[in-house]
N, C-alpha and C positions, 0 to 999 in steps of 0.2 A: 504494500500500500504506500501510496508518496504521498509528501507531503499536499500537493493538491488535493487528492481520494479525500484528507483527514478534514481538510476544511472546507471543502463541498458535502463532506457528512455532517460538520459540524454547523454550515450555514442552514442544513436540514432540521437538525434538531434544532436550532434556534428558533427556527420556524413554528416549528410544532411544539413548540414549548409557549411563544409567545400566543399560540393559537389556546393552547391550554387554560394559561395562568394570563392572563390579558389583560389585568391590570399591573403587570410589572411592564416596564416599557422597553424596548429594543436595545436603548444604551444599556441597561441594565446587564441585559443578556450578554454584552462584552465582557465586560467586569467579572463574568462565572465561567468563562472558558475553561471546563476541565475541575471545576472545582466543588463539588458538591456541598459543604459545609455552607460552602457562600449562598449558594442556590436554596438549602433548607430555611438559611433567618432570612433573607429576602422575601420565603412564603411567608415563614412567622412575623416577619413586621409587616406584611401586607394586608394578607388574610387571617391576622390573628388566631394562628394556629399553634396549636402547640408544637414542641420540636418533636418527639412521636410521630404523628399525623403528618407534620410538612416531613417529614425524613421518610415516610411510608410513601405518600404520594410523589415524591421524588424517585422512590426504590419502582415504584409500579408502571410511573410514566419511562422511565428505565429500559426495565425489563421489557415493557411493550415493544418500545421502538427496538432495541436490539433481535427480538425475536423476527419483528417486520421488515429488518434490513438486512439483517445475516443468514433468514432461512430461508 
């Protein structure tokens, strides 16, 4: 995979993330490139979530897409 593959997948899920979570904004989505921690308090300060619940809904949105893109 090259470097392009990683950031055409990556402009993918940013996509479908912001489609998800829609009131975090696109600059946002820079700022979490690769980072998960960043992306769970981003839910929790947005949609007042606890870290549980944003960390699950992180893990699930996840999961999805890797199943839908790798298999």
């Amino acid at each position: 995979m090259t470097m392009h593959d990683n950031k055409e997948k990556w402009e993918q899920v940013k996509h479908e993330m912001h489609a998800k979570w829609g009131r975090l904004e696109n600059n946002q989505f820079k700022t979490v490139t690769g980072q998960r921690e960043e992306l769970i308090e981003m839910l929790r300060e947005e949609y007042s979530l606890s870290k549980e619940v944003a960390a699950e809904e992180v893990e699930t949105f996840l999961n999805s897409w890797r199943n839908r893109t790798f298999n």
